[in-house]
C-alpha positions as CSV (number, residue, x, y, z in Angstrom):
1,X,32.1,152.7,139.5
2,X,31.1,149.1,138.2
3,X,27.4,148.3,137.8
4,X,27.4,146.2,141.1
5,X,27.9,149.3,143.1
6,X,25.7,151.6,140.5
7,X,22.9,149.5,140.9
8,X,23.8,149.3,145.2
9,X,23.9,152.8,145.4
10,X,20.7,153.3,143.7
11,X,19.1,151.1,146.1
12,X,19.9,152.7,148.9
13,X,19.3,155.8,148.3
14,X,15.5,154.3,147.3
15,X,15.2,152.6,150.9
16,X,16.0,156.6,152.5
17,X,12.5,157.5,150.9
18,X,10.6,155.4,152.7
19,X,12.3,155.5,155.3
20,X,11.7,159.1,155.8
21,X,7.8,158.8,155.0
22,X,7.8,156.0,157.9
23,X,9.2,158.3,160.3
24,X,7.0,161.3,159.3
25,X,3.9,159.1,160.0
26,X,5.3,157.4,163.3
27,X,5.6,160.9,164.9
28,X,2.3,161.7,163.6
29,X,0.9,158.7,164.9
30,X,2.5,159.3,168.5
31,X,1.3,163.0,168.6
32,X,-2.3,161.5,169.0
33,X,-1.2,158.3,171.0
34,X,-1.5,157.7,174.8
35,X,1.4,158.4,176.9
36,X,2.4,154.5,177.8
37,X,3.0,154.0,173.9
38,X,5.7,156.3,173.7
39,X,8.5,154.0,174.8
40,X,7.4,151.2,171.9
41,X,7.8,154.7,169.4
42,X,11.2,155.8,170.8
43,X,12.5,152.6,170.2
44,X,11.2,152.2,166.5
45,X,12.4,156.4,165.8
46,X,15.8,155.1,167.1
47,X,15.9,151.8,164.9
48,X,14.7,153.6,161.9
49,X,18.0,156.3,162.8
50,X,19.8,153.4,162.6
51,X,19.3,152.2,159.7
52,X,19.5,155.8,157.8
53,X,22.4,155.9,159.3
54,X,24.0,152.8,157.9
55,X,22.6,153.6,154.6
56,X,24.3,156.9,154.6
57,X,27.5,155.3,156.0
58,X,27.3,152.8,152.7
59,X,26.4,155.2,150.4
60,X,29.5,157.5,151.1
61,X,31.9,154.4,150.8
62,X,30.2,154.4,147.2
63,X,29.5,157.5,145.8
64,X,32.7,158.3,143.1
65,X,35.2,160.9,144.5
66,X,34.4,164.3,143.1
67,X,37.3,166.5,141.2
68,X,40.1,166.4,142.4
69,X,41.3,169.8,144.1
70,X,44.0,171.2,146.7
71,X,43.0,171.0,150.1
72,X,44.7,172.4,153.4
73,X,44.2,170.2,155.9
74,X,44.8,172.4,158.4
75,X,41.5,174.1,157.4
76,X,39.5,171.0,157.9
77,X,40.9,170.4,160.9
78,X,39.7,173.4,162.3
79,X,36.3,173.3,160.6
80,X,35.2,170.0,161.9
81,X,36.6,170.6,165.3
82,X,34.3,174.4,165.6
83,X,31.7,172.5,164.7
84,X,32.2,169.7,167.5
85,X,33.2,172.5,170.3
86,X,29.5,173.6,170.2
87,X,28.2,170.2,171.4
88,X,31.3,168.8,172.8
89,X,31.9,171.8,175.4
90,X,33.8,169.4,177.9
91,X,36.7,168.5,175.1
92,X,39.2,170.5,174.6
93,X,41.3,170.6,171.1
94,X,44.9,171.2,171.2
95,X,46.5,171.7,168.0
96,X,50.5,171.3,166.7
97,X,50.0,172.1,163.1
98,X,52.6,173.5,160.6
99,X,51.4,175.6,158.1
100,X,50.9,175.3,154.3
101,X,50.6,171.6,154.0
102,X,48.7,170.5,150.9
103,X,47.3,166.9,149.7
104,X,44.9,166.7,146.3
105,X,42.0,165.1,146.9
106,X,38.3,164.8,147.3
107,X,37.4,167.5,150.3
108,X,34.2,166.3,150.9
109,X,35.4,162.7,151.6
110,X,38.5,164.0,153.4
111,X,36.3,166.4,155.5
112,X,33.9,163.1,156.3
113,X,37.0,161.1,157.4
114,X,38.1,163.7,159.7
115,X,34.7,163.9,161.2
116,X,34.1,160.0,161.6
117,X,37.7,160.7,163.8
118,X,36.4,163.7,165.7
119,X,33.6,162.0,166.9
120,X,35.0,158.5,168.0
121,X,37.0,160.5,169.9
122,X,34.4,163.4,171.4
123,X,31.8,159.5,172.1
124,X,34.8,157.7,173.5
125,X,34.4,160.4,176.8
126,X,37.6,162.3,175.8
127,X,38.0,165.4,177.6
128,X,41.2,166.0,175.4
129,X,42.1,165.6,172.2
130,X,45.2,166.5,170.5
131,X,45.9,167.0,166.6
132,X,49.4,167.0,165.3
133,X,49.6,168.3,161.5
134,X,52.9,168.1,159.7
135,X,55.2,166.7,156.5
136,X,57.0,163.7,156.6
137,X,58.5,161.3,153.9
138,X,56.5,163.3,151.5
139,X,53.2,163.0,153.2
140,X,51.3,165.1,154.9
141,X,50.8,163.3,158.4
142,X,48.0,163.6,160.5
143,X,48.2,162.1,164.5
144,X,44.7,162.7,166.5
145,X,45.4,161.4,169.7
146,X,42.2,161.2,172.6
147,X,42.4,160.4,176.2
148,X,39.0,158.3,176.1
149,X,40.3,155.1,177.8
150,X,41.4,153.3,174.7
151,X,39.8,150.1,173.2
152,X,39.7,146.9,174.8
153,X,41.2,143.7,173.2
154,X,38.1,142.7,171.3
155,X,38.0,146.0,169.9
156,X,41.3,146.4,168.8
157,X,41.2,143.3,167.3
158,X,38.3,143.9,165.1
159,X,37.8,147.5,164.8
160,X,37.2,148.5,161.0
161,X,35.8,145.2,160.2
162,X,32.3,145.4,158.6
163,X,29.5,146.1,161.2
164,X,32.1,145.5,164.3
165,X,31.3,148.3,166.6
166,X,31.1,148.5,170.8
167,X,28.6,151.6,170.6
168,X,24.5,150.7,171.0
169,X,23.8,153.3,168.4
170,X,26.6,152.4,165.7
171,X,27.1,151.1,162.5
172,X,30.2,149.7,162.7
173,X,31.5,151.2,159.2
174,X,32.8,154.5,160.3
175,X,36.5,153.4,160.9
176,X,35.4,151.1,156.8
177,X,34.8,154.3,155.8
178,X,37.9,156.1,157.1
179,X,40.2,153.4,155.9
180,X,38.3,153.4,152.3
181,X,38.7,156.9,152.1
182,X,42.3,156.8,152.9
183,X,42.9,154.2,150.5
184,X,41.1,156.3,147.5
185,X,44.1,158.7,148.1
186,X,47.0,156.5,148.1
187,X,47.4,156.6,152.3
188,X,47.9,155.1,154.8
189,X,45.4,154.7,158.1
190,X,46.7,153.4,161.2
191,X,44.5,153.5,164.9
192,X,46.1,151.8,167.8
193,X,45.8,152.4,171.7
194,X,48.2,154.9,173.4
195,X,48.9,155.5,176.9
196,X,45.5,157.2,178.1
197,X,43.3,156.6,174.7
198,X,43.5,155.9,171.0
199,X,45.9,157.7,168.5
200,X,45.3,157.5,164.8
201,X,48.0,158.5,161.8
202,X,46.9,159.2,158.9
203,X,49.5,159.9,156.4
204,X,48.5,161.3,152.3
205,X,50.3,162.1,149.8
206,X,51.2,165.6,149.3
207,X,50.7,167.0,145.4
208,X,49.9,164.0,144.2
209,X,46.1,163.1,143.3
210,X,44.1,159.9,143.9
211,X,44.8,158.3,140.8
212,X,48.0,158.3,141.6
């Protein structure tokens, strides 16, 4: 990582600090505060969420790829989505995965770029989701396909662009981040609308690491 982004990365994770301390003292401060205040101190927590939230969101596009290792796919896959079937009880995840498929990569980032999926999907209102898992053209291919209604034009236009988003509480860099991700591991990252919702292909090498 150049200095530009050493010296960027350092930075934000200095602003998360304060951030943190301001928080603390804002709900301290609206323990002992009359009842017609809260509103003004909702709005401020929910800013401040915001903004840690973009911070993390940069910081992860960032932060240097760990060791390369062998990953199963399949096993993140099914990770992420137990973790979203707890809060997500009205989706249901249908899976069409071969076994044994193996990329080498970073599995924390690949295990973030599956999640930033996950949940567009479980926020878009999708009440199914489907995951196709297999090897093609010596990739492994992943298709996630949600019946949330799809984007409209704008969206589809500029979805993944910096700070483009249509949600009140986003950042607009998770799709960045998928892409960037992808990218890292000499993939390819597609997202496009299908008949009832979005579909995204993601296709990664298989036994071959980042560098190529």
């Amino acid at each position: 990582m150049d200095t530009e982004k050493e010296i960027a990365a350092a930075l934000a994770h200095e602003i998360k600090n304060p951030i943190a301390l301001i928080k603390a003292n804002i709900d301290y401060i609206k323990a002992y505060s009359d009842e017609e205040m809260l509103p003004a101190f909702n709005v401020i927590n929910k800013e401040l969420g915001k903004l840690n939230d973009l911070i993390s969101n940069y910081t992860t596009i960032l932060r240097p790829s760990a060791e390369c290792e062998k990953i199963y796919p399949e096993d993140i896959i099914y990770d992420v989505t137990d973790e979203f079937s707890i809060s997500a009880e009205n989706t249901e995840f249908l899976f069409d995965m071969e076994t044994e498929v193996c990329i080498y990569g970073d599995h924390s980032k690949i295990s973030i770029l599956l999640f930033n999926i996950y949940k567009n999907a479980i926020e878009a209102g999708s009440s199914v989701v489907r995951t196709k898992l297999y090897k093609a053209r010596g990739n492994a291919v992943i298709e996630i396909c949600d019946n949330g209604g799809g984007m409209d034009t704008d969206a589809e236009k500029n979805i993944g662009m910096p700070f483009y988003t249509t949600k009140e509480k986003g950042s607009g860099l998770g799709i960045l981040i998928c892409r960037t991700i992808v990218d890292n591991h000499n993939g390819s990252f597609d997202i496009k609308n299908s008949d009832t919702g979005c579909s995204v292909k993601i296709e990664l090498p298989i036994n071959k690491t980042p560098e190529g």
